[in-house]
C-alpha positions as CSV (number, residue, x, y, z in Angstrom):
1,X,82.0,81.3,87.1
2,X,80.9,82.7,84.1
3,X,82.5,84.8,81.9
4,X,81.9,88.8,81.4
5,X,80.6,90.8,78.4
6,X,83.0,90.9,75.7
7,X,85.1,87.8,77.0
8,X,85.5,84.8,74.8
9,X,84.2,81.8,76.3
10,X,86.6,79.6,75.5
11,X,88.0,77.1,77.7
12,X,90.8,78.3,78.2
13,X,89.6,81.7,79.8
14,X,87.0,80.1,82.0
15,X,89.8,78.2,83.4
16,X,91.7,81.2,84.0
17,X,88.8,82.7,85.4
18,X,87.6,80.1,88.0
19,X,91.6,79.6,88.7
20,X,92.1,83.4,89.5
21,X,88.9,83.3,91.9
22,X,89.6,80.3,93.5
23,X,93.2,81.8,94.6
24,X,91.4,85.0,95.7
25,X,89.4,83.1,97.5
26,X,92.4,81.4,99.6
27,X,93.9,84.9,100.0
28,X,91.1,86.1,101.6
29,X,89.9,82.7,103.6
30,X,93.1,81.1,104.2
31,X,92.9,77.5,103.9
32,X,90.2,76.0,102.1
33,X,88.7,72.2,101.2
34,X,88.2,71.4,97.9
35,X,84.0,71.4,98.8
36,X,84.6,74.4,100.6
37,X,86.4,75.8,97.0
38,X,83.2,74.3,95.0
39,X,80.5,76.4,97.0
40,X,82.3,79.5,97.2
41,X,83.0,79.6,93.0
42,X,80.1,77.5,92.1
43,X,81.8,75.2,90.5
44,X,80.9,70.9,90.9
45,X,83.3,69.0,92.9
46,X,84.3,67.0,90.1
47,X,85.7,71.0,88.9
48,X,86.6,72.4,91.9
49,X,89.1,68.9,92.2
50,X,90.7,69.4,88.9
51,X,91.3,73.1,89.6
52,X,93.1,72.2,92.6
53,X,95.2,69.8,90.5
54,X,95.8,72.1,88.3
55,X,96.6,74.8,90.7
56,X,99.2,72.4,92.5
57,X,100.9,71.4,89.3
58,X,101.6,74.9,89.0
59,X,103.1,75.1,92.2
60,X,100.4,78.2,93.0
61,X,98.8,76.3,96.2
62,X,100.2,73.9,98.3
63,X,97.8,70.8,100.4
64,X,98.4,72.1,104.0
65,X,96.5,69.5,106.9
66,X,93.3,68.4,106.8
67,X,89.9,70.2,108.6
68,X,89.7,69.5,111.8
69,X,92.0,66.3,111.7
70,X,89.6,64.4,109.8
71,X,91.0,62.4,107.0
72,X,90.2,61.6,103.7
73,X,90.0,63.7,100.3
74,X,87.5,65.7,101.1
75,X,89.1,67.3,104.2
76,X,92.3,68.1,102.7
77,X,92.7,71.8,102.8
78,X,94.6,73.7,100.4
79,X,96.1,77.3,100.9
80,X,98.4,79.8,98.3
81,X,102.1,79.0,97.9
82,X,103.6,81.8,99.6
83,X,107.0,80.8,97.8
84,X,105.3,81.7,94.4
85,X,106.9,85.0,94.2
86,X,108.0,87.8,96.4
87,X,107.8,91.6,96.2
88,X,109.1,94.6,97.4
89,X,108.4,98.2,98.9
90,X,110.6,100.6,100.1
91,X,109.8,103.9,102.4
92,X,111.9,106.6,102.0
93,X,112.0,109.8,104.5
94,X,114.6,112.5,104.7
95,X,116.2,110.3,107.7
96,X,116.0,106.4,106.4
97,X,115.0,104.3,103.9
98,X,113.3,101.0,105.5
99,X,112.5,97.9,103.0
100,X,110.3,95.2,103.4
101,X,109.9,92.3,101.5
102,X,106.5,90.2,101.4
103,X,105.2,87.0,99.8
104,X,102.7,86.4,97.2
105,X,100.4,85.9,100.2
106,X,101.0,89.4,101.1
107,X,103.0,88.0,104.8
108,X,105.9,90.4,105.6
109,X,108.8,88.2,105.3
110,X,111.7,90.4,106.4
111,X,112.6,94.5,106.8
112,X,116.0,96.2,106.8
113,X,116.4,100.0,107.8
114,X,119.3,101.7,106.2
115,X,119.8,105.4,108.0
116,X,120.4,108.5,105.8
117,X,120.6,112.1,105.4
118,X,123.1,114.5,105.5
119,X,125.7,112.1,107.6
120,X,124.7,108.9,105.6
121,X,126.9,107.3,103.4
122,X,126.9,106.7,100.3
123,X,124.7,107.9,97.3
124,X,120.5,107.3,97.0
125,X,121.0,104.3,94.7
126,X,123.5,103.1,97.1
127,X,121.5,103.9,100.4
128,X,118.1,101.9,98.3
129,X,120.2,98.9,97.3
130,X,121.4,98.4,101.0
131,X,118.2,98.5,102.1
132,X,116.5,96.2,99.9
133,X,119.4,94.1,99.8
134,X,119.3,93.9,103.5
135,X,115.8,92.9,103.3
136,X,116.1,90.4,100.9
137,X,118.7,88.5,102.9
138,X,116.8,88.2,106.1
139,X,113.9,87.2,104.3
140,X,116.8,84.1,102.9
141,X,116.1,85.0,99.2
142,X,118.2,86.8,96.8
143,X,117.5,89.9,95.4
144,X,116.6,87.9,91.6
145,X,113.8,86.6,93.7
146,X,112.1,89.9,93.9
147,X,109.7,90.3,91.5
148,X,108.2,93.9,91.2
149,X,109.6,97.1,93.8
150,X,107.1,99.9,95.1
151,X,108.9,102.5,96.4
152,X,107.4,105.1,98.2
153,X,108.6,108.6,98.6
154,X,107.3,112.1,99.9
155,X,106.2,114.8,96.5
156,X,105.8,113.2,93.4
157,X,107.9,112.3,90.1
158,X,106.6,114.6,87.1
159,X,105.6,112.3,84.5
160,X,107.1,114.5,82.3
161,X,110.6,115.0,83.5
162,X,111.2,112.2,85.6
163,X,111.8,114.6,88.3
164,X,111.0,114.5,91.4
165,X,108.5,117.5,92.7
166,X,107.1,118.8,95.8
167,X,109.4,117.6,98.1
168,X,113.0,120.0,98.6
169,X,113.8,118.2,102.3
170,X,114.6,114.9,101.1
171,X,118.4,115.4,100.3
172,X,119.3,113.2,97.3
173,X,116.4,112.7,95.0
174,X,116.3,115.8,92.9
175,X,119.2,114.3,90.0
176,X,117.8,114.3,86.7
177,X,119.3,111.0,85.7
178,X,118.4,109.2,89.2
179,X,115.3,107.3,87.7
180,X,117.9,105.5,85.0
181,X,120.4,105.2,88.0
182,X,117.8,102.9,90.0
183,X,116.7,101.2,86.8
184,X,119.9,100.0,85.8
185,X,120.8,99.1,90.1
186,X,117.7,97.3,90.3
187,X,117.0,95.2,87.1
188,X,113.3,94.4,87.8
189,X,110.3,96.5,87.4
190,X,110.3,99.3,89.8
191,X,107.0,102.0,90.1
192,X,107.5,105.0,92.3
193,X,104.6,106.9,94.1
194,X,103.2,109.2,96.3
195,X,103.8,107.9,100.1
196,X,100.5,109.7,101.0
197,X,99.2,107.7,97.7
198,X,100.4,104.6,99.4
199,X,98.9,105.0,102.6
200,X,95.2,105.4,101.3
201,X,95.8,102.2,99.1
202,X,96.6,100.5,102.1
203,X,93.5,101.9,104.0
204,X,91.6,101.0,100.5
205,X,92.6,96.9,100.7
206,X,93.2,96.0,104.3
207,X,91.5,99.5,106.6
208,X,89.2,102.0,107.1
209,X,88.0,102.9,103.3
210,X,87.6,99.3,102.3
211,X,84.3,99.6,100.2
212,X,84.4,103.0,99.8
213,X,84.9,104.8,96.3
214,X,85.1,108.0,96.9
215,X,87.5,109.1,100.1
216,X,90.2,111.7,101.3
217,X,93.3,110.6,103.4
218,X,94.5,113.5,105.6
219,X,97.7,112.4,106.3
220,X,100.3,114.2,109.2
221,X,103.4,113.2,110.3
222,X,106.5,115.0,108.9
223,X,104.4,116.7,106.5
224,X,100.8,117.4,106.4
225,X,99.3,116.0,102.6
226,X,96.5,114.1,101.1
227,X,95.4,111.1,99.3
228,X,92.4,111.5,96.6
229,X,90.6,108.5,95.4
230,X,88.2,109.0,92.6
231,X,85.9,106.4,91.6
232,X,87.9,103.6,92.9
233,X,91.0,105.2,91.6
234,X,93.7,107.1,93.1
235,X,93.6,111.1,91.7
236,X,97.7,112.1,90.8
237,X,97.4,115.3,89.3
238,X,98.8,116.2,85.8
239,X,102.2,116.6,87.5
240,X,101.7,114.2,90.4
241,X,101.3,116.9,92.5
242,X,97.6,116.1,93.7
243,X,97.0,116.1,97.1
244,X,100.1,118.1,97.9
245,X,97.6,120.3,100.6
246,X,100.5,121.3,103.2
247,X,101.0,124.3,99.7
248,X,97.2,125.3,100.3
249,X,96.7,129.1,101.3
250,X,94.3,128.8,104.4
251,X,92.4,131.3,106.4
252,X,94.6,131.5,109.9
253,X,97.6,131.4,108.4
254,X,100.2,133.9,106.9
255,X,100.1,134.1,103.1
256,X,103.2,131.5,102.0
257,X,104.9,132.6,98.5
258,X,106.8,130.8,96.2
259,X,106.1,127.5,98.4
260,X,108.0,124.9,96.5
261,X,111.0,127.1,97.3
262,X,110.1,127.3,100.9
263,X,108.8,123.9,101.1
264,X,105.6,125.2,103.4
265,X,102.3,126.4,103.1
266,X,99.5,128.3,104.5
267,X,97.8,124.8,105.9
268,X,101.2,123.3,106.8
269,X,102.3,126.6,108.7
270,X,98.6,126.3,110.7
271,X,98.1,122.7,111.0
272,X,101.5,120.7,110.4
273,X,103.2,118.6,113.2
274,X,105.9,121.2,113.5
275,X,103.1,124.1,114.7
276,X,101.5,122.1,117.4
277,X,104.5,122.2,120.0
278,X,104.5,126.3,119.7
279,X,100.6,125.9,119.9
280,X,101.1,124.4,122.9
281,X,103.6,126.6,124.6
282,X,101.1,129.5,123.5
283,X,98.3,127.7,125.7
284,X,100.7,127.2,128.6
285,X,101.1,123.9,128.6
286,X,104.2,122.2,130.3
287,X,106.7,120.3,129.5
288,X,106.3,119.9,125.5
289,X,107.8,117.7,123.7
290,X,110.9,118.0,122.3
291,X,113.0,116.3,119.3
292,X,111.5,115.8,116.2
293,X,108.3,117.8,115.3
294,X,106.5,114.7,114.3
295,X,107.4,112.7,117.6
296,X,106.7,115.9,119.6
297,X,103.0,116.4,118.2
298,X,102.1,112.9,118.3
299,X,102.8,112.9,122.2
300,X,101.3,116.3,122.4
301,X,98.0,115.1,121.0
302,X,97.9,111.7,122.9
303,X,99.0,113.3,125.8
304,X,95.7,116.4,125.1
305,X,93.0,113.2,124.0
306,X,94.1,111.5,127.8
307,X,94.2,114.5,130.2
308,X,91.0,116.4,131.2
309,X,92.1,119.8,131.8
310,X,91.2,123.3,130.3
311,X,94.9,123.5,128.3
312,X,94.9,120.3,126.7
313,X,90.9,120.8,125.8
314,X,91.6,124.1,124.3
315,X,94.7,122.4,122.6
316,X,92.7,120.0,120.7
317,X,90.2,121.9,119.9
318,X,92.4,124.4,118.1
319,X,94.2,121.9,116.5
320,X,91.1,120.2,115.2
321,X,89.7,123.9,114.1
322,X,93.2,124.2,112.0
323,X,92.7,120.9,110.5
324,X,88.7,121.1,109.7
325,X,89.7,124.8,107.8
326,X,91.9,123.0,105.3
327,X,90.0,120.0,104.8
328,X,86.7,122.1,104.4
329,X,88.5,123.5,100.8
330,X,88.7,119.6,100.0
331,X,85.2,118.4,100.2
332,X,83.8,121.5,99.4
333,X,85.3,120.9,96.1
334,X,85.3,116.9,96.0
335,X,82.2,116.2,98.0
336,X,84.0,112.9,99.1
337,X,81.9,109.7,100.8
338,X,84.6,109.9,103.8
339,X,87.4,111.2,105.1
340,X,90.4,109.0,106.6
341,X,92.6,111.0,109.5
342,X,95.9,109.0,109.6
343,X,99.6,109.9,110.4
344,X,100.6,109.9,113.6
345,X,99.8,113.7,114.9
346,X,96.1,112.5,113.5
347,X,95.9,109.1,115.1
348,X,97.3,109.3,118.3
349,X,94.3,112.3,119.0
350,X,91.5,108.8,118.5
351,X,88.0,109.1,118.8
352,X,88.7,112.2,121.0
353,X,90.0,114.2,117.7
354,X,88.1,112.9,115.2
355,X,84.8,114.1,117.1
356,X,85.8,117.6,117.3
357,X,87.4,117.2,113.2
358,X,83.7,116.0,112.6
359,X,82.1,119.0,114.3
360,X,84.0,121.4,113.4
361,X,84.4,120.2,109.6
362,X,80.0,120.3,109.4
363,X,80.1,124.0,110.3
364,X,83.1,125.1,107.9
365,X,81.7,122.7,104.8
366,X,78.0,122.0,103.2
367,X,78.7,118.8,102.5
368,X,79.5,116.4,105.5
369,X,81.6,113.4,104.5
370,X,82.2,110.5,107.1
371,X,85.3,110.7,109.3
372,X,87.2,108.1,110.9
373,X,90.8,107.0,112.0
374,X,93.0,104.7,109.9
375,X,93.6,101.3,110.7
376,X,96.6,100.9,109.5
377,X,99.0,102.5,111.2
378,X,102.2,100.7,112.3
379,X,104.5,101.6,108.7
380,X,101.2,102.3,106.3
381,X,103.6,103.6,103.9
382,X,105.3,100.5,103.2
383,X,102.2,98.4,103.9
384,X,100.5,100.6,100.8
385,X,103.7,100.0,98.8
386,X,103.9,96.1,99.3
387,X,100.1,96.3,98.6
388,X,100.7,97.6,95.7
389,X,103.1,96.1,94.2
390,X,101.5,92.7,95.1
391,X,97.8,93.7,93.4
392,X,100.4,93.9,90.0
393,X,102.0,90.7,90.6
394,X,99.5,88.4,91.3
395,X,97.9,90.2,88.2
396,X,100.9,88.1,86.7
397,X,101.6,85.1,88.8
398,X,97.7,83.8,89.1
399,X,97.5,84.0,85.2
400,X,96.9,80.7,84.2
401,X,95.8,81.4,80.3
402,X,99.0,81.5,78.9
């Protein structure tokens, strides 16, 4: 591997170098021979042995059978230590927190669900605690094993204050001194972001925007919001507070005032989970859903993609109108490459939705991004966080130059 502009060659960073690809190379693979190492990276077999070596030494990769049960050196095939190190993410919502804990291979190891709210116990550093330390001691580790926590919450936390923004329903979170709280509970390095943020970083690695630079992630659920990846990068805002679309004034919808205070917006009133049940009573449709809004619209919209009647036709197509007259305001202004739909009031509407988002979105915009549906969709939220917070510690783990 050679080195890039502006990097010393010495021989001590080439190491690094080929050592950091060859353990990306196993991450993405899985187990791999030595030869097989050597013509992926390049590197001569007498090179590709001694990386291994080296790599083992370190306790990064472990030997792990042979290919296809032949013996001898040359078949031995090699994979990452998954005991190298272990992360964190948690996913908070105004009615749980659920951690997960995941190796340095990025394997889920163990989750633990701790239930909150008004009639939870206990105080937010207490509730987060539980929940990681539930985690952590299903996955047989202790929590000193955890190297780096992402946890994931709806708004934002203003750079500025350390408070957290654009998000009044979840009961707990608003103390000024909470971030120093968790810091000294949790005596590792925590980041906090966006969940909306996390769930396009998870489409970014493992879904539907892998390869892509420039995408939007429409995300509905509890609340309708977005994800803006610029270049590669995800957009925040100067307060953390981009993407935060459910506050966007919409043709269609009453004008919303002061809308932190009310926690709503023009698009969220028009296209929110919680509006498509009264949607649906307004077409006649029986027996809605009831319970919570997001359950209810996700099996309204399942329910409208499967059945061929005139109601549950006009149903979608409404609903898709609602959603294309918001998103139209986004790529008029960001032009993006493609748009994700995820969340579950967005996914569970498949193909069926996104075609209608997709027409209706080319009449309402000039510029006609790509739609599709996520792929990740059982807990993206915590996926994005342990994705996260594993891109940082591998950053760490795999350096072999010091």
């Amino acid at each position: 591997m050679a080195g890039t502009a502006g990097t010393p060659g010495t021989p001590r960073v080439l190491r690094a170098m080929n050592d950091r690809a060859a353990l990306d190379l196993l991450l993405e693979h899985g187990p791999l021979s030595r030869t097989r190492i050597g013509k992926l990276t390049g590197l001569s077999k007498p090179t590709a042995s001694q990386l291994l070596a080296r790599l083992e030494a370190a306790g990064l990769v472990l030997a792990t059978g042979t290919s296809e049960g032949r013996p001898g050196p040359s078949a031995q095939l090699y994979e990452v230590n998954p005991a190298a190190a272990h992360v964190a993410g948690l996913d908070v919502t105004p009615g749980r927190v659920l951690a997960a804990v995941a190796d340095i291979t990025g394997r889920t190891v163990a989750t633990h669900e701790v239930p909150t709210g008004r009639r939870a116990a206990g105080s937010v550093v207490r509730q987060v605690t539980d929940a990681l330390d539930g985690a952590v001691k299903a996955a047989g580790l202790a929590r000193d094993d955890v190297r780096r926590i992402v946890v994931g919450t709806p708004g934002a936390f203003d750079p500025g204050t350390g408070r957290l923004r654009y998000a009044s329903h979840l009961p707990g979170w608003h103390s000024p001194s909470l971030l120093d709280e968790l810091a000294a509970a949790l005596p590792v390095p925590v980041e906090y972001e966006n969940d909306v943020n996390l769930v396009a970083l998870a489409e970014q690695r493992l879904g539907a925007a892998r390869g892509h630079e420039d995408f939007v992630l429409l995300w509905n659920q509890e609340g309708l919001g977005a994800a803006l990846v610029l270049g590669g990068r995800l957009h925040r805002g100067w307060t953390g507070g981009a993407g935060e679309v459910g506050f966007l004034p919409v043709p269609g919808a009453p004008l919303v005032r002061h809308v932190t205070k009310a926690n709503s917006g023009g698009y969220q009133e028009l296209a929110g989970s919680q509006a498509l049940p009264g949607l649906a009573r307004e077409l006649g449709l029986a027996d809605v859903p009831s319970g919570p809004y997001a359950e209810a619209a996700a099996a309204l919209v399942a329910r409208a993609a499967a059945e061929d009647s005139d109601a549950h036709r006009r149903l979608l197509r409404t609903y898709a109108t609602r959603l294309a007259t918001g998103l139209a305001s986004l790529v008029s202004v960001l032009d993006p490459e493609l748009v994700v739909l995820s969340g579950a009031a967005l996914t569970a509407g498949g193909e069926v939705l996104r075609a209608l988002v997709q027409a209706e979105l080319e009449e309402l915009a000039a510029s006609r991004p790509k739609l599709v549906v996520g792929d990740v969709q059982e807990h993206p939220v915590l996926r994005g966080a342990l994705e996260s917070a594993l891109a940082a510690t591998r950053d760490e783990v795999f350096d072999t130059s010091r």
